[in-house]
C-alpha positions as CSV (number, residue, x, y, z in Angstrom):
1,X,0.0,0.0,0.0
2,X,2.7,2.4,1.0
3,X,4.4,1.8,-2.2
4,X,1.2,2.7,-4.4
5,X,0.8,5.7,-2.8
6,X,4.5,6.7,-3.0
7,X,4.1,6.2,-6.9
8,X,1.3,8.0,-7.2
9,X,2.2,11.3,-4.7
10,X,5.8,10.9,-7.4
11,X,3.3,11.1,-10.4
12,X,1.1,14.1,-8.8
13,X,4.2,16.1,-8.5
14,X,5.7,15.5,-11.6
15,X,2.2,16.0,-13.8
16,X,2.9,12.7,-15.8
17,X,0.3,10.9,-15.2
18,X,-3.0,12.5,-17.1
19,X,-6.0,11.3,-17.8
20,X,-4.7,11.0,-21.7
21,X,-1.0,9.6,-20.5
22,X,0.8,12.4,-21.6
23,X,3.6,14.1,-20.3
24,X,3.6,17.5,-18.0
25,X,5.7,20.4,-20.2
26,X,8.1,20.1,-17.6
27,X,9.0,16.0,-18.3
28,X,8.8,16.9,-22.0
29,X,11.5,19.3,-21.3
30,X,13.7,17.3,-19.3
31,X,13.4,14.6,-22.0
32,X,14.2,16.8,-24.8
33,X,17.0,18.9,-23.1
34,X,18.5,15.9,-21.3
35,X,17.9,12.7,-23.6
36,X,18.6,10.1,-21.3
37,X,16.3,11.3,-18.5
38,X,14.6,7.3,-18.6
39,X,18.0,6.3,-16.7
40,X,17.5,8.9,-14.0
41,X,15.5,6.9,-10.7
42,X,14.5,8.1,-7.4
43,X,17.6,6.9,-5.3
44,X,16.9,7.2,-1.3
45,X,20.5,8.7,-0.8
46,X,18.7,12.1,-2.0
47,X,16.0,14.6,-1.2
48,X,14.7,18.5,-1.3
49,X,11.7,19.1,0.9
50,X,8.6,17.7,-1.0
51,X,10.4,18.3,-4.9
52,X,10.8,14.9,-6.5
53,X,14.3,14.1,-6.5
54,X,16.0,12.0,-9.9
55,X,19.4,10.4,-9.9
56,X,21.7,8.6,-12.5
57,X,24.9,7.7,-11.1
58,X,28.1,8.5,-13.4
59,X,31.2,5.9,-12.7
60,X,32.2,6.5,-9.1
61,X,32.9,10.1,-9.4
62,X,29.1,11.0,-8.2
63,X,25.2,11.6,-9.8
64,X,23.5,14.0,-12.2
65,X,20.9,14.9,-10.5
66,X,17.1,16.2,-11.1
67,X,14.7,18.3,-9.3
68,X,11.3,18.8,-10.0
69,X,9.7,21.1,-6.9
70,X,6.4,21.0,-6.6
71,X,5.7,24.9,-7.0
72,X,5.9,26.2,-10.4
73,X,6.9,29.8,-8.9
74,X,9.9,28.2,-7.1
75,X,13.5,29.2,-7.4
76,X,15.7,27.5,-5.2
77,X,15.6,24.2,-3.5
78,X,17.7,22.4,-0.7
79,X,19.3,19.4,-2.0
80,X,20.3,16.6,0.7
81,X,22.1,13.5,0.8
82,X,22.1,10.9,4.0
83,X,25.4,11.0,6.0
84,X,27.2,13.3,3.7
85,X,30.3,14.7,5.2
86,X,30.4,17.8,2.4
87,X,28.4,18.5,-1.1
88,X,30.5,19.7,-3.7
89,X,29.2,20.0,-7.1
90,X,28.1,22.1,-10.2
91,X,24.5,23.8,-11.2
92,X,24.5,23.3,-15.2
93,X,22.0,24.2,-18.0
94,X,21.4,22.1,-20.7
95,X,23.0,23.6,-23.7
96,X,24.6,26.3,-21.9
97,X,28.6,26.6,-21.2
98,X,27.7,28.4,-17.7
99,X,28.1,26.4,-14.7
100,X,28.2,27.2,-10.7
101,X,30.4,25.4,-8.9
102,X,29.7,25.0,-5.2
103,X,31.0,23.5,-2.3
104,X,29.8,23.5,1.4
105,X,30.6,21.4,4.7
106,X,27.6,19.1,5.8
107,X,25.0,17.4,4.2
108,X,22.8,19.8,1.9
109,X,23.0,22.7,-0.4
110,X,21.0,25.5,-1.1
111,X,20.8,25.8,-5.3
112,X,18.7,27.1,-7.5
113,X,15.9,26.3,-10.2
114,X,15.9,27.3,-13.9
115,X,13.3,29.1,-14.8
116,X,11.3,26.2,-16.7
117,X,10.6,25.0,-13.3
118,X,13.7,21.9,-12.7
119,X,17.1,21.8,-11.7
120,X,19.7,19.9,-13.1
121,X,23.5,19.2,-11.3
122,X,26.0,17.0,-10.9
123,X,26.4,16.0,-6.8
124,X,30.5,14.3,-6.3
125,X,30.9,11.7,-4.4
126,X,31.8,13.0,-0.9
127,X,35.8,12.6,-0.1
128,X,35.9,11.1,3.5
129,X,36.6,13.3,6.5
130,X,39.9,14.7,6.3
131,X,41.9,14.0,9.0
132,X,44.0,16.9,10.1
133,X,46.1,18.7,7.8
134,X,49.8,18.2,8.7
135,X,52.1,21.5,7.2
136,X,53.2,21.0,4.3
137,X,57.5,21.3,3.6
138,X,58.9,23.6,5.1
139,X,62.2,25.1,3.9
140,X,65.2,25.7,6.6
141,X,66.9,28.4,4.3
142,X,66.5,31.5,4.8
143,X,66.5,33.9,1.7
144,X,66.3,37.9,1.7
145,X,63.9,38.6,-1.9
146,X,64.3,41.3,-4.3
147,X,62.1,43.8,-3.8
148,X,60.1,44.4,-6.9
149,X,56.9,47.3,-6.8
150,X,56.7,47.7,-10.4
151,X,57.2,46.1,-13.0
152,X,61.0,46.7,-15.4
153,X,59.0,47.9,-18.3
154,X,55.0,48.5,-19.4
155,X,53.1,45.1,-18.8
156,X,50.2,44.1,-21.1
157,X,47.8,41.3,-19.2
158,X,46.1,39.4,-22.3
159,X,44.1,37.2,-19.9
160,X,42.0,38.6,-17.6
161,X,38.2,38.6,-16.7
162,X,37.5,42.1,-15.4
163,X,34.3,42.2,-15.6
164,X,33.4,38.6,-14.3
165,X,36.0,38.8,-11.7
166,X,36.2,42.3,-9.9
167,X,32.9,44.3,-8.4
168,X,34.1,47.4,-10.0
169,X,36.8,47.6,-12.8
170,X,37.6,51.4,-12.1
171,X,39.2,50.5,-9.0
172,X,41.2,48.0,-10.5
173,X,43.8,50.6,-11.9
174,X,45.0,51.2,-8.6
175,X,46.3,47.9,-8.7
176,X,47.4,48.2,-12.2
177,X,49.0,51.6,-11.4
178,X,51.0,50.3,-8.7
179,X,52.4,46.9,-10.4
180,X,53.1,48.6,-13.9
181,X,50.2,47.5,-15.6
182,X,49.6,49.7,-18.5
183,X,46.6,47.7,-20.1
184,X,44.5,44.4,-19.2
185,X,43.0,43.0,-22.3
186,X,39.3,41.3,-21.1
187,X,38.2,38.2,-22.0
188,X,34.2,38.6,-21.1
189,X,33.6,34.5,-21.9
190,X,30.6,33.0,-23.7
191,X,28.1,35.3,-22.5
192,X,28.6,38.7,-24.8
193,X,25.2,40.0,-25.1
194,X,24.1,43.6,-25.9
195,X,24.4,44.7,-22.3
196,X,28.0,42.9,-21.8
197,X,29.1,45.1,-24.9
198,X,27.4,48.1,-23.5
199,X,29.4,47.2,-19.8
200,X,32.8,46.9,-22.1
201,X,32.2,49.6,-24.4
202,X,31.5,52.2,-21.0
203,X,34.5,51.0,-19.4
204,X,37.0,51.1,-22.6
205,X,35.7,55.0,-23.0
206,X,35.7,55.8,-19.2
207,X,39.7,54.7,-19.3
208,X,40.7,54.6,-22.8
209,X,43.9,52.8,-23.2
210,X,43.9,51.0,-20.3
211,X,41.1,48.5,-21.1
212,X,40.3,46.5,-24.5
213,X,37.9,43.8,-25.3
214,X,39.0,40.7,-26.6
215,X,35.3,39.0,-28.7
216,X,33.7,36.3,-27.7
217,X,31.6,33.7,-29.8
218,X,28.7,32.2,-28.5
219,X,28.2,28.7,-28.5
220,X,25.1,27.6,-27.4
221,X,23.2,27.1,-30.5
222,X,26.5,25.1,-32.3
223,X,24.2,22.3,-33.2
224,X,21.9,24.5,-35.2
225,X,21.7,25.0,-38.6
226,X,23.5,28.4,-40.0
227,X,25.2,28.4,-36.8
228,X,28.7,29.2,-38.3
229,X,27.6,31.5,-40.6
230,X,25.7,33.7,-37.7
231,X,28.8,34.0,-35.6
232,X,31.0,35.5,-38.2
233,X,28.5,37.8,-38.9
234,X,28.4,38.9,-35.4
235,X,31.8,38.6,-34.9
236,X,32.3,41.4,-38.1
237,X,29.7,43.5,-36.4
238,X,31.9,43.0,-33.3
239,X,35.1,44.2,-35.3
240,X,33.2,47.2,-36.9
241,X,31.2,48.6,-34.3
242,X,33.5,47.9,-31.1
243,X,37.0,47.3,-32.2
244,X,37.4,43.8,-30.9
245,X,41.3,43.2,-30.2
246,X,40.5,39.5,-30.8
247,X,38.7,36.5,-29.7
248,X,38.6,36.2,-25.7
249,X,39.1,32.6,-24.0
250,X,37.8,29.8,-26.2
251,X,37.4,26.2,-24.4
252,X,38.0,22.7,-25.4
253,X,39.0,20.7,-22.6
254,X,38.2,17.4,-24.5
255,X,34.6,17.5,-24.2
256,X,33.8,19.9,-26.8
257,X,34.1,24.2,-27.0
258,X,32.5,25.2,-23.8
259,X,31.4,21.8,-23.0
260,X,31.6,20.3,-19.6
261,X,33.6,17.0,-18.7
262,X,30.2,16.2,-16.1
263,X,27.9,17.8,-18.3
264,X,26.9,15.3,-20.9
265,X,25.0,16.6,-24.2
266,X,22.1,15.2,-25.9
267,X,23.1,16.7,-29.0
268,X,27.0,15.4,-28.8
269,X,30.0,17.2,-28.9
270,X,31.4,19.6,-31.7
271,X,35.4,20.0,-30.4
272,X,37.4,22.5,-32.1
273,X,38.8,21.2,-34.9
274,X,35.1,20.4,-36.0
275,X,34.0,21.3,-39.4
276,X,31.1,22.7,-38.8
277,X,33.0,25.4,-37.2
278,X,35.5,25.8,-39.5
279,X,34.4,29.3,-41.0
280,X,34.8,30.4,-37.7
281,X,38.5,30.1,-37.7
282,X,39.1,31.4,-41.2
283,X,37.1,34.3,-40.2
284,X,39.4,35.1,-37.2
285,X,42.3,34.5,-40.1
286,X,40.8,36.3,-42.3
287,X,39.9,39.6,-40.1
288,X,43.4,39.4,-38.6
289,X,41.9,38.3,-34.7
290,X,43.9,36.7,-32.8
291,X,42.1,34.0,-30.8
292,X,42.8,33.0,-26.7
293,X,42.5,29.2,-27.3
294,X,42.1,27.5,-23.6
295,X,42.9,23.8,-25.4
296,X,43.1,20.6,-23.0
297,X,44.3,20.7,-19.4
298,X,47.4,20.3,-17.1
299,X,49.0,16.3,-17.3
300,X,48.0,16.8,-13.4
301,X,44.3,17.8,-14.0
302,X,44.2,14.1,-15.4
303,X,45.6,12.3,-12.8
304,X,43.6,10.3,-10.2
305,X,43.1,12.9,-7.2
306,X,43.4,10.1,-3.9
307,X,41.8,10.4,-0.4
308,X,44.3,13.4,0.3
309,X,44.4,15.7,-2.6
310,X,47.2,17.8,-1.0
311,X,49.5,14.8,-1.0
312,X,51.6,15.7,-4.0
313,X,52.4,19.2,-5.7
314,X,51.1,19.9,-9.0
315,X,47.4,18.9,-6.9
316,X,44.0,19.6,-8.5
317,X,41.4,21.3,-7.2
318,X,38.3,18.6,-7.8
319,X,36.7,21.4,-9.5
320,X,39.3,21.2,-12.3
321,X,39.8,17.7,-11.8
322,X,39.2,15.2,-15.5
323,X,40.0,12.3,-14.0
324,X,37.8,9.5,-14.3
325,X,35.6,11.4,-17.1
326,X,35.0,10.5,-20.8
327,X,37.1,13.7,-22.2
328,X,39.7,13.2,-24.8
329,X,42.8,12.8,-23.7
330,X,45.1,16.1,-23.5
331,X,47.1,13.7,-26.0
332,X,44.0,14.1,-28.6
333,X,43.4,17.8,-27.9
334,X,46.8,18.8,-29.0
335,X,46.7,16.9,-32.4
336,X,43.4,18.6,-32.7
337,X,44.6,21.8,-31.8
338,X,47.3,21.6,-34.5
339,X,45.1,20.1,-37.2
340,X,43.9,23.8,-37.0
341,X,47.4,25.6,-37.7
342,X,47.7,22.7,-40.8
343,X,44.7,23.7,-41.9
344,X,44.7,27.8,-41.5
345,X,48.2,28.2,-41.2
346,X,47.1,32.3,-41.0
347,X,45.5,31.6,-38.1
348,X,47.1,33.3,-34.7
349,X,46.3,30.9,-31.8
350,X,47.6,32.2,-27.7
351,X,47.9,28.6,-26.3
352,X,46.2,29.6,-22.7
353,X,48.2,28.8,-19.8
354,X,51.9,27.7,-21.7
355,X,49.1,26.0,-24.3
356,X,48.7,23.4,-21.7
357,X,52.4,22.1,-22.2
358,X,54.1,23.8,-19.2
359,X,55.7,19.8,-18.5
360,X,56.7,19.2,-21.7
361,X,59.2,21.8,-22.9
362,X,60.3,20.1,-25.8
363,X,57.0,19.6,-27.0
364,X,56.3,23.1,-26.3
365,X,59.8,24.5,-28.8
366,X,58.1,21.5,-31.6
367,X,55.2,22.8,-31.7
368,X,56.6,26.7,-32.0
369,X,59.0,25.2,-35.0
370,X,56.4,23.5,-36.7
371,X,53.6,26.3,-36.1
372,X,54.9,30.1,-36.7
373,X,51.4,31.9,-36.1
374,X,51.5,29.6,-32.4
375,X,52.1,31.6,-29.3
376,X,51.6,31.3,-25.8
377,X,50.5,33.0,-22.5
378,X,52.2,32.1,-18.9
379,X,49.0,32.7,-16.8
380,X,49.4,30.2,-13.8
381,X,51.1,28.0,-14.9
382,X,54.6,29.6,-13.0
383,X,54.3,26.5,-10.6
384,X,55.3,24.4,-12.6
385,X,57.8,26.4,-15.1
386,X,59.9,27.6,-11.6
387,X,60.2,24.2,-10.8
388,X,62.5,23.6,-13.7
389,X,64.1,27.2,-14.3
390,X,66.7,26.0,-16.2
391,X,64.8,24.9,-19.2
392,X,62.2,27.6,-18.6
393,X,64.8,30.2,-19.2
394,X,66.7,28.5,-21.9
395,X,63.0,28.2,-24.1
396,X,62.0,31.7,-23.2
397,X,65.2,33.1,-24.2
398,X,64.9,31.0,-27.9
399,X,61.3,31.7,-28.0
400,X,61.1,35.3,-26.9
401,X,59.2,36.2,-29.8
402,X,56.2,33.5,-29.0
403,X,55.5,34.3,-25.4
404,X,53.3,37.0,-23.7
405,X,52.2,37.5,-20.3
406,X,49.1,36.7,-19.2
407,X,47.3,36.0,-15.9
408,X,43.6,34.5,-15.8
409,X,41.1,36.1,-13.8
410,X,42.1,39.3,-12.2
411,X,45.4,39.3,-9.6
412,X,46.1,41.1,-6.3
413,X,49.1,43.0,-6.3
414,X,51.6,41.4,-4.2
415,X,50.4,37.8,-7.2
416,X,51.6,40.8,-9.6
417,X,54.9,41.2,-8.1
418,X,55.6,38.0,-7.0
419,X,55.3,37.6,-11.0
420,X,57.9,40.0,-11.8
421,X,60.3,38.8,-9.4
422,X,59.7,35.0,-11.0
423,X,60.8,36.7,-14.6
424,X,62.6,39.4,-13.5
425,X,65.6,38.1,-10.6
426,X,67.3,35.2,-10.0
427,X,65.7,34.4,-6.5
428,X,65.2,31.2,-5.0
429,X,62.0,29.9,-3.2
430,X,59.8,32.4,-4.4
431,X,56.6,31.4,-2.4
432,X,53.0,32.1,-4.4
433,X,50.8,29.5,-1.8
434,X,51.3,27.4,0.9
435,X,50.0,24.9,-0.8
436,X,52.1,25.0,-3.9
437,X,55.9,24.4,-4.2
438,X,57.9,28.0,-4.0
439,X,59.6,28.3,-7.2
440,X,63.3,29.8,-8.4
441,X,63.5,33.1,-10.9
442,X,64.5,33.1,-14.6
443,X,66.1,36.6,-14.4
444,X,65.4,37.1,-18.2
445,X,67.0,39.3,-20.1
446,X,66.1,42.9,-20.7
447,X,65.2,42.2,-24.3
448,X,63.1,39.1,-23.8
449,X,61.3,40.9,-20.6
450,X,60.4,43.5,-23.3
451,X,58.9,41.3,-25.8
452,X,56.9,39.3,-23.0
453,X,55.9,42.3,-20.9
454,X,54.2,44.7,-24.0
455,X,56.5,43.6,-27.3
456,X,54.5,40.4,-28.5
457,X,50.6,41.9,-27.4
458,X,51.4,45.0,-29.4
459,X,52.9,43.0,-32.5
460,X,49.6,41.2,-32.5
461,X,47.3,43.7,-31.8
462,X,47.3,46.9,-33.3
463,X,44.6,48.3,-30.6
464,X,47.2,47.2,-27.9
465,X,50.2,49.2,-29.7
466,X,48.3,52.6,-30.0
467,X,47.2,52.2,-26.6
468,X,50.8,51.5,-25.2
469,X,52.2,54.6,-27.9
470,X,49.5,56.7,-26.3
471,X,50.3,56.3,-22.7
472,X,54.0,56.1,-23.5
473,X,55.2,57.8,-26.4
474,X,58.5,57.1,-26.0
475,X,58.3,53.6,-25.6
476,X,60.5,51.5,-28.2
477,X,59.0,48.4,-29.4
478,X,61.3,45.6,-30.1
């Protein structure tokens, strides 16, 4: 009796069963966005308040999860699962490349609904209570640092997310004035709607020259037909009407451009190299953009994470973390990657974050010889370079023409001159994190500073010269 019941309460909340058998708009969404929702089942483990609650376990890394609540006019719900120590996981929108990551001690989660009246996440399986964390290495040498405030010459940031990342962009130049930042060129990601051009337009005439707008193409309807032909239209508007420097962060991480390794789509994948994209690329050629391409991940991101994520450098945040999922191997994404430069060999690709090749030098300097339109941006990725400053300095030195300096996000000052001391002296131990190894200095030379400071950004974009000649007019480019 208690199990008829059950099914029927599930039915009345969902709206599925009708007197003609067919389905609420709400299960015809889920089953059209999601395509597999037949393998999601109610699953004890979870629950939010009187919402019916839908899981499909993926491997052993956690569940997708639906939520249905019973309100049409709700907007949030409180997800919980029996015993959990933590919930860690992402809010995702079918067909969207925006995600929320959360994490929170205990076991339940306040997240929110989409506006068609369900949720849809992905819920990690919990990590086991941590036992206390015992301090890390510590060094008994003691070392007396260079002092660096400012930059040696002009620096150019040609990854940053201003406008995602800081509360109010204005005040950012105090920070850029005191490291020696002349100009931070903004990536504004996949959403670059009318008001996100108004937002970048505003700010690039409130402080002209010190902010410039990288594009961005929007990928949500890359399935559709006349999809490719749509964005280079836009992207031509974008050139003519705002000046676009280039295109901003592009992602391919092996599941697709601005796919999700734990967000599976109905509609499959279209990586970067695929055709139907194509025109995009020999747009970007063909209108002289350089493009930001974010292609694959750290080897670490791929490695299996353990009970103790902090037990070996080079860790990865779970939030980051690949392992375990069905991406393409990093492996894959570089062949991929390349097929591009064989096939548009006009195209200028920045390889994000050392083009995810930081470990492997010499397949960093093949790629530059093979590929003379391939550069490269050091945004985070000084972990692991200072670990081997030898090589680091020997490739910079050979490829000072193919490098340019480059964050992610937006950085506090002492990040920025902890930076400049990393390319600028030969100190030892230079300590970014507690949880990260300290690493040793290049101390480049004056003429390769130059190039990756300001020299390589304004060779590639023309925007970025006049602004550097505008604020300096007695600067010599190399």
């Amino acid at each position: 009796m208690k199990h008829i019941i059950s099914t029927i309460l599930i039915h009345t909340l969902l709206g599925l069963a009708t007197s003609t058998g067919t389905a609420s708009p709400v299960e015809a969404d889920i089953r059209q966005r999601l395509g597999n929702y037949e393998e999601y089942q109610i699953n004890g483990k979870f629950s939010a308040g009187d919402a019916v609650v839908k899981a499909r376990a993926f491997r052993e890394l956690g569940w997708h999860i639906v939520v249905i609540p019973r309100g049409t006019d709700a907007k949030g719900v409180t997800l919980m699962m029996k015993d959990a120590p933590s919930m860690e996981g992402y809010t995702f929108t079918p067909e969207q490349p925006q995600y929320r990551y959360w994490r929170k001690m205990g076991d339940s989660v306040e997240l929110s609904i989409m506006p068609e009246g369900w949720g849809w996440y992905f819920l990690r399986t919990p990590l086991p209570p941590a036992s206390a964390r015992k301090p890390g290495p510590k060094h008994m040498i003691t070392t007396r640092p260079t002092g660096i405030k400012k930059a040696r010459y002009p620096v150019v940031d040609v990854h940053t997310h201003v406008q995602l990342s800081f509360p109010s962009p204005a005040l950012y130049l105090k920070i850029m004035d005191q490291a020696g930042v002349a100009v931070l060129v903004d990536s504004p990601l996949a959403t670059f709607n009318q008001p996100t051009k108004d937002n970048h337009l505003k700010l690039e005439k409130a402080h002209p020259d010190r902010f410039i707008t990288f594009g961005t193409i929007d990928f949500s309807d890359r399935h559709e037909e006349g999809f490719a032909e749509a964005a280079v239209a836009k992207l031509e508007s974008e050139v003519n009407t705002m000046g676009i420097a280039g295109i901003g962060e592009t992602h391919d991480k092996g599941a697709g451009v601005y796919g999700h390794a734990l967000r599976p789509d109905a509609r499959g994948r279209v990586h970067v190299n695929d055709r139907r994209i194509m025109p995009l690329w020999r747009a970007a050629a063909r209108l002289k953009l350089p493009i930001l391409f974010h292609i694959a991940e750290p080897i670490g991101n791929y490695a299996a994470i353990g009970e103790n994520p902090r037990e070996r450098w080079g860790y990865v945040s779970r939030k980051y973390s690949l392992w375990g999922t069905s991406v393409l191997s990093r492996d894959e994404m570089m062949l991929r990657r390349n097929s591009l430069m064989d096939k548009i060999p006009d195209l200028v690709i920045i390889g994000a974050h050392m083009g995810s090749l930081e470990d492997d030098l010499q397949r960093l300097a093949d790629t530059f010889d093979k590929y003379p339109n391939f550069y490269v941006e050091i945004g985070q990725r000084h972990y692991t370079l200072g670990q081997q400053p030898n090589a680091t300095r020997k490739l910079f030195i050979r490829y000072q023409d193919r490098i340019l300096f480059g964050q992610d996000g937006v950085q506090t000052l002492d990040h920025y001159r902890k930076h400049f001391r990393f390319l600028e002296t030969d100190d030892d131990l230079i300590s970014f994190s507690s949880h990260r190894p300290p690493v040793h200095g290049l101390r480049l030379p004056d003429e390769v500073l130059r190039k990756i400071y300001y020299g390589n950004a304004a060779k590639l974009m023309p925007k970025v010269k006049k602004a550097l000649q505008n604020q300096y007019p007695d600067l010599e480019f190399p």
